[in-house]
Biopython code that builds the backbone (N, CA, C, O; Angstrom):
import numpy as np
from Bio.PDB.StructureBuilder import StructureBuilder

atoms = [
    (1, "UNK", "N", (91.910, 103.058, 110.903)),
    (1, "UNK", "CA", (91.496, 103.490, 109.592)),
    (1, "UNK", "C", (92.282, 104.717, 109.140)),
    (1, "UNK", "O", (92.418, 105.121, 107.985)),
    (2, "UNK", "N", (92.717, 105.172, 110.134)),
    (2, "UNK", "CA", (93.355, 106.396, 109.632)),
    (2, "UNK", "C", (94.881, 106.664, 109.476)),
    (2, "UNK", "O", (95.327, 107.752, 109.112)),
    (3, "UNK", "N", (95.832, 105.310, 109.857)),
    (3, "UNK", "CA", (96.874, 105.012, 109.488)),
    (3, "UNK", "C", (97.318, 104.556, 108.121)),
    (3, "UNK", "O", (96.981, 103.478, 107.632)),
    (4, "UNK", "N", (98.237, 105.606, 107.430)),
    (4, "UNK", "CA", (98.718, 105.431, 105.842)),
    (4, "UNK", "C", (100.104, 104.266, 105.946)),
    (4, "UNK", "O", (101.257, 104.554, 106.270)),
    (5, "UNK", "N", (99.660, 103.137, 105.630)),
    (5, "UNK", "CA", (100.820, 102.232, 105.438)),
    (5, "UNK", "C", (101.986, 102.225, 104.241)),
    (5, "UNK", "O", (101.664, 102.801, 103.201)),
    (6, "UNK", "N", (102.882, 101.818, 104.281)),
    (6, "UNK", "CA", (103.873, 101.822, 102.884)),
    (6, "UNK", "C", (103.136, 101.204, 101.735)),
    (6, "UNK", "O", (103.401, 101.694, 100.637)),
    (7, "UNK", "N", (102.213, 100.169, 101.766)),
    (7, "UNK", "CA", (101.697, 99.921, 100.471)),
    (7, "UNK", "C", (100.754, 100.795, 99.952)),
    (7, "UNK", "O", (100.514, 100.653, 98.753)),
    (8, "UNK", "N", (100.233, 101.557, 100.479)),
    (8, "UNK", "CA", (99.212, 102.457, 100.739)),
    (8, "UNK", "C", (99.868, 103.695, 99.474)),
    (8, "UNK", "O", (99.494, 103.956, 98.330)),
    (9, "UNK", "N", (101.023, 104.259, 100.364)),
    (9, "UNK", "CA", (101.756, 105.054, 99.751)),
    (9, "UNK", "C", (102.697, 104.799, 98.389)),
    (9, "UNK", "O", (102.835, 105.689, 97.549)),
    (10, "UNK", "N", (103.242, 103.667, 98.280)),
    (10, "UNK", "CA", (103.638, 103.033, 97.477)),
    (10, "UNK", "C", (102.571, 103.029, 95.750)),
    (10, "UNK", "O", (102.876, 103.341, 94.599)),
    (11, "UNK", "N", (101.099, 102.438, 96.477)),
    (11, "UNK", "CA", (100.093, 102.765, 95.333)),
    (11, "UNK", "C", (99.759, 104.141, 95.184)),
    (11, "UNK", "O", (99.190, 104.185, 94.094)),
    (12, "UNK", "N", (99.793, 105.344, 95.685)),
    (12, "UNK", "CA", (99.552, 106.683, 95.103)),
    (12, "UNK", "C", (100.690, 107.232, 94.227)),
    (12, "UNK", "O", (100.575, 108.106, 93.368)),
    (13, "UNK", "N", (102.247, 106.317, 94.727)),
    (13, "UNK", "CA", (103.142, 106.573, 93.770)),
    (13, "UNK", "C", (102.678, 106.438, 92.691)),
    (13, "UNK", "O", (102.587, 107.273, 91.791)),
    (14, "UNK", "N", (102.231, 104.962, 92.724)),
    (14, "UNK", "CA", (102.367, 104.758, 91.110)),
    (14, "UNK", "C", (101.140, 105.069, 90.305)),
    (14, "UNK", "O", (100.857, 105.169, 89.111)),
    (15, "UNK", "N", (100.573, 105.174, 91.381)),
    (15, "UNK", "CA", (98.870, 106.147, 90.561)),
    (15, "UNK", "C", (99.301, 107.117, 89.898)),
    (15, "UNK", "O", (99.082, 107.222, 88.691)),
    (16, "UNK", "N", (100.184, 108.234, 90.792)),
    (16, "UNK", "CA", (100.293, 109.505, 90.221)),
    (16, "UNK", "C", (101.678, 108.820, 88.908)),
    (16, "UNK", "O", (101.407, 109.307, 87.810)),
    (17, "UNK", "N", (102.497, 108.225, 88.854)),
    (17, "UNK", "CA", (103.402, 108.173, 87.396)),
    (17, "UNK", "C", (102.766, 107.828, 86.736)),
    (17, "UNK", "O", (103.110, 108.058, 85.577)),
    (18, "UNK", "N", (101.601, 107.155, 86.885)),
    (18, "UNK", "CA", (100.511, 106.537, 85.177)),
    (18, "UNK", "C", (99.909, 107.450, 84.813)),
    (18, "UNK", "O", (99.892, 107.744, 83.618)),
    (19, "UNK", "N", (99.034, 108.376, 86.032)),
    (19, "UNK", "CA", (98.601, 109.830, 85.423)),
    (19, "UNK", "C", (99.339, 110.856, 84.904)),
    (19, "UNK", "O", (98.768, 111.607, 84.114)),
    (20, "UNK", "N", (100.609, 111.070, 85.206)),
    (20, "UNK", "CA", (101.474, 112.467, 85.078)),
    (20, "UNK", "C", (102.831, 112.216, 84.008)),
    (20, "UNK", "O", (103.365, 113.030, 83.254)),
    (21, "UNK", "N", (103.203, 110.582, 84.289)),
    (21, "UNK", "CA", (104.720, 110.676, 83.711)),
    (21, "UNK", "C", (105.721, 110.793, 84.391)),
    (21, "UNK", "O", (105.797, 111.530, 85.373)),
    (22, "UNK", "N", (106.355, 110.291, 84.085)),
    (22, "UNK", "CA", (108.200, 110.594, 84.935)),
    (22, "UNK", "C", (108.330, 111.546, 84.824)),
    (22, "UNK", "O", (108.443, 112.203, 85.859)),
    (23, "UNK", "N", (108.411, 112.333, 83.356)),
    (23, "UNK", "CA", (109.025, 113.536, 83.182)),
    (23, "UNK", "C", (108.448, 114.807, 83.627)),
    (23, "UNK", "O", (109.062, 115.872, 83.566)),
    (24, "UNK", "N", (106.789, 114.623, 84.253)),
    (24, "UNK", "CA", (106.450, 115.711, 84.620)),
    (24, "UNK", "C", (106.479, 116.031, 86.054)),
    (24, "UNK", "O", (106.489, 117.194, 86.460)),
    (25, "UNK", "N", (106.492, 115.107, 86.743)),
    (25, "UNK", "CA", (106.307, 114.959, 88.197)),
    (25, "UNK", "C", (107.687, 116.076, 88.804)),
    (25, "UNK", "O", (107.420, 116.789, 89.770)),
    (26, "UNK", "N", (109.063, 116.153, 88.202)),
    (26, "UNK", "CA", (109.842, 117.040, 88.636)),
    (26, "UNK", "C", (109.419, 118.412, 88.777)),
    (26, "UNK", "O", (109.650, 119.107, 89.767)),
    (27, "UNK", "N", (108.611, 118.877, 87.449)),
    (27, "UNK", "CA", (108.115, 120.129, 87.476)),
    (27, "UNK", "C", (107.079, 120.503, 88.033)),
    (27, "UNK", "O", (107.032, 121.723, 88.193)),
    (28, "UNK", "N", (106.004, 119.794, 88.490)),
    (28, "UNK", "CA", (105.002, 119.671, 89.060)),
    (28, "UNK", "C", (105.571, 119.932, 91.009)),
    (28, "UNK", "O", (105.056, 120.788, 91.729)),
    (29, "UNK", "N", (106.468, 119.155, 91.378)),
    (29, "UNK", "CA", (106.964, 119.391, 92.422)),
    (29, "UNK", "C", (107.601, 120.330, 92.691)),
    (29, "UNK", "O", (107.865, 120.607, 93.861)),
    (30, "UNK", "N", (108.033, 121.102, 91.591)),
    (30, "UNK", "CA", (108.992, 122.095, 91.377)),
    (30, "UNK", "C", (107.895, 123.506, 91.951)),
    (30, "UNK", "O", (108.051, 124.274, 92.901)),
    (31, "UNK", "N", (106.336, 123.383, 90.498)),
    (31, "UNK", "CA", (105.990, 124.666, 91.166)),
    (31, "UNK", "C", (104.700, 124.429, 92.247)),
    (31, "UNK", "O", (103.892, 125.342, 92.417)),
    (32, "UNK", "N", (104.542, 122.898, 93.095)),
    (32, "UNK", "CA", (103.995, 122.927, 94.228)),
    (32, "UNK", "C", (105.424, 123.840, 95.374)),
    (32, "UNK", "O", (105.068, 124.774, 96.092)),
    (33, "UNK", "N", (106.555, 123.497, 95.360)),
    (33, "UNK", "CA", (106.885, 124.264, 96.031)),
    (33, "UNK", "C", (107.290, 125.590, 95.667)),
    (33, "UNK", "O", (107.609, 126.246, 96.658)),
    (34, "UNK", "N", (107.373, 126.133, 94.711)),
    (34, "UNK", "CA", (106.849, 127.566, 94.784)),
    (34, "UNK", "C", (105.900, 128.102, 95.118)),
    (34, "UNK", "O", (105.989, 129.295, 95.411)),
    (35, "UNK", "N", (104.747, 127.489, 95.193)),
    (35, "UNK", "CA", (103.641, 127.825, 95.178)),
    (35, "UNK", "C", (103.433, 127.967, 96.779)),
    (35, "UNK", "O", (102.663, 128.768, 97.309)),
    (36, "UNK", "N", (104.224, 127.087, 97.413)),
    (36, "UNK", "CA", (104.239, 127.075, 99.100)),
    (36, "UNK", "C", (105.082, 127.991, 99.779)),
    (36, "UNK", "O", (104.886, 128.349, 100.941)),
    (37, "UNK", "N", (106.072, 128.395, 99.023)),
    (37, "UNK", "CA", (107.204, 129.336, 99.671)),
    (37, "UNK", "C", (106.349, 130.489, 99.240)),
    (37, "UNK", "O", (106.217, 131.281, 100.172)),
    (38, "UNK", "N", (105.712, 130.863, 98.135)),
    (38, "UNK", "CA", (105.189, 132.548, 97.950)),
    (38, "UNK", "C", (103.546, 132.681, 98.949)),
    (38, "UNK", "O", (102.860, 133.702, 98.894)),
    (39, "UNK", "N", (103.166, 131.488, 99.778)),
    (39, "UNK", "CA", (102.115, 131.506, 100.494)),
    (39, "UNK", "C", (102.731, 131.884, 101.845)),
    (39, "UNK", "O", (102.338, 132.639, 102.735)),
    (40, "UNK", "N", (103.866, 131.087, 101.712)),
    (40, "UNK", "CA", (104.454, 131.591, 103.654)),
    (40, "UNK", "C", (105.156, 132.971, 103.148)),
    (40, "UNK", "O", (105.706, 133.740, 103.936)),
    (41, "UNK", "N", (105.090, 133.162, 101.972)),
    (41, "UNK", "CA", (106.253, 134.927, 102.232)),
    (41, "UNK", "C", (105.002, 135.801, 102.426)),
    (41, "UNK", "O", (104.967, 136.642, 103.324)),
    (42, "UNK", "N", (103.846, 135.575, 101.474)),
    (42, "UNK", "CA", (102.682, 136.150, 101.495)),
    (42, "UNK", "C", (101.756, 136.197, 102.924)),
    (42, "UNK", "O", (100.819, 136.995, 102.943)),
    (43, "UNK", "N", (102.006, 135.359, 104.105)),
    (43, "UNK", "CA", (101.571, 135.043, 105.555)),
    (43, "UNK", "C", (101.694, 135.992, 106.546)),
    (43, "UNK", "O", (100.862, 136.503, 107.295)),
    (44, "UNK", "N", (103.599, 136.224, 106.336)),
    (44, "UNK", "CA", (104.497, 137.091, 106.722)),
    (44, "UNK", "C", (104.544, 138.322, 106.977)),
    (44, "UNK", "O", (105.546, 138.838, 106.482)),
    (45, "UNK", "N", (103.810, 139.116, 107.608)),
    (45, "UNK", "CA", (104.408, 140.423, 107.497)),
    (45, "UNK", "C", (105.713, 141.361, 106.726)),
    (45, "UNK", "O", (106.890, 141.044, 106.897)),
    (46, "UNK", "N", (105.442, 142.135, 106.164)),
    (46, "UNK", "CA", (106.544, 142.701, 105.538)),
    (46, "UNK", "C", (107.539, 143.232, 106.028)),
    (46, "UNK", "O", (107.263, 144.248, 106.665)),
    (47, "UNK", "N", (109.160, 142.827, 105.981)),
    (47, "UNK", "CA", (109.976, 143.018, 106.981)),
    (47, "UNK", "C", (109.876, 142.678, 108.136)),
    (47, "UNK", "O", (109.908, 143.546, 109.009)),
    (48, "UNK", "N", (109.731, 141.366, 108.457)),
    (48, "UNK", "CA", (110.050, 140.552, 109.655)),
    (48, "UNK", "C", (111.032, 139.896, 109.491)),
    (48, "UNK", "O", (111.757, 139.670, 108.521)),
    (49, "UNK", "N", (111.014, 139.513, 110.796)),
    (49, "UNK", "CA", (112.939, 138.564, 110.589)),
    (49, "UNK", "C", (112.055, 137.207, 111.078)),
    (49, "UNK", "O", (110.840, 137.177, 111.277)),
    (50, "UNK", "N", (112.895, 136.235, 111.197)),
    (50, "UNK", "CA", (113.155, 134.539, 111.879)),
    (50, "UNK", "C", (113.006, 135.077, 113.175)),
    (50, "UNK", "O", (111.993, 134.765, 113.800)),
    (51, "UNK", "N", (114.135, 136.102, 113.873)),
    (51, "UNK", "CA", (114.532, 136.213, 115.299)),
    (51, "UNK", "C", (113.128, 136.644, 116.163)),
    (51, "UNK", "O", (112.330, 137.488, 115.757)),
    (52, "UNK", "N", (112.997, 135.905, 117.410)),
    (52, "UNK", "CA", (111.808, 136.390, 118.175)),
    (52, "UNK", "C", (112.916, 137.899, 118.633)),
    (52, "UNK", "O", (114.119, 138.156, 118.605)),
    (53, "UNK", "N", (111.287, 138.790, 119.144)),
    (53, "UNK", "CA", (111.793, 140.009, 119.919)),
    (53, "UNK", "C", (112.568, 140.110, 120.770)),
    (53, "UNK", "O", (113.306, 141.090, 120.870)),
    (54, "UNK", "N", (112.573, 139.277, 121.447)),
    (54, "UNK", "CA", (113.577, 139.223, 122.871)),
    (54, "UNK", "C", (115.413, 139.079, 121.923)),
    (54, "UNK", "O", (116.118, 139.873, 122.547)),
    (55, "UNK", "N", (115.896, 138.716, 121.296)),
    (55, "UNK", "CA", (116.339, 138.237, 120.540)),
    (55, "UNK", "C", (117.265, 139.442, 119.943)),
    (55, "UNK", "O", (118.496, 139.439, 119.950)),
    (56, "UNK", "N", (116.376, 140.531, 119.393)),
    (56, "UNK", "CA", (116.406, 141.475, 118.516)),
    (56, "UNK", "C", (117.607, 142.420, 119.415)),
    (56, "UNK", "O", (117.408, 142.516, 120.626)),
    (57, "UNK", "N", (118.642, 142.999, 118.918)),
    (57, "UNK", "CA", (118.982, 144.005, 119.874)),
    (57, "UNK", "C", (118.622, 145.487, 119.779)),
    (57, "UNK", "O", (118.473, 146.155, 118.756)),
    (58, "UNK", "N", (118.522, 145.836, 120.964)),
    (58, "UNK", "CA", (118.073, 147.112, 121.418)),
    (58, "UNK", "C", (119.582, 148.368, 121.505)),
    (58, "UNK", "O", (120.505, 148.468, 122.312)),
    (59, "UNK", "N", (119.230, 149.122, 120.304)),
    (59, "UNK", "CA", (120.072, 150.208, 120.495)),
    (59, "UNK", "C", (119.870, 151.179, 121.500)),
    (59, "UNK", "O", (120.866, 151.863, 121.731)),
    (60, "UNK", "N", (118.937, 151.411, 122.111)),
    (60, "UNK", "CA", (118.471, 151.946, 123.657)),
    (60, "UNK", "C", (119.133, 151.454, 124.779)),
    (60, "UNK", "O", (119.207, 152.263, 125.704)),
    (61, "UNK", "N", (119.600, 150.440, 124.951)),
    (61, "UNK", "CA", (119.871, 150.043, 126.237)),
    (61, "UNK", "C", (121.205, 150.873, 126.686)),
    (61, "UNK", "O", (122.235, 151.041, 126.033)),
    (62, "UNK", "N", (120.828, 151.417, 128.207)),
    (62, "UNK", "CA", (122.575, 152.199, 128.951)),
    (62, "UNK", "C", (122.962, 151.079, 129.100)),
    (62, "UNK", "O", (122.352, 150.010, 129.068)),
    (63, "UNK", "N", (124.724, 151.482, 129.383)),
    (63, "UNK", "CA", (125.465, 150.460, 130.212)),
    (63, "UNK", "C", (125.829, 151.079, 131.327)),
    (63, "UNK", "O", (126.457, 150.472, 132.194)),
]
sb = StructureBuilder()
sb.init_structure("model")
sb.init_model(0)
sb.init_chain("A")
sb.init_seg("    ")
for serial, (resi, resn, name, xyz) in enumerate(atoms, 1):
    if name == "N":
        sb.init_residue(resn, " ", resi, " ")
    sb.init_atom(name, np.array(xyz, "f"), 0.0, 1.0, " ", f" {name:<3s}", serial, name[0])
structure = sb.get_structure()
């Protein structure tokens, strides 16, 4: 029951173009993903990097 098949998906396509339109669905996708990138920047700590710590270099270290 809980497997989404291609016809499955196929009909929410075309559900959503009878509700929305061709022409809106670009913009609509446009600011769902804005809306997802300013939630993960917003997640984020301020001034973090990608790199884990280990990663990071250490201006401390002797040689």
């Amino acid at each position: 029951m809980g497997n989404i098949g291609v016809l499955e998906i196929i009909l929410i396509v075309v559900i959503i173009v009878l509700l929305f339109g061709g022409k809106k669905i670009p913009g609509i996708a446009k600011a769902l993903g804005d809306g997802i990138r300013e939630i993960r920047k917003s997640t984020n700590p301020a001034g973090s990097d990608d790199a884990p710590e280990s990663k990071k270099p250490d201006g401390n270290k002797k040689s």
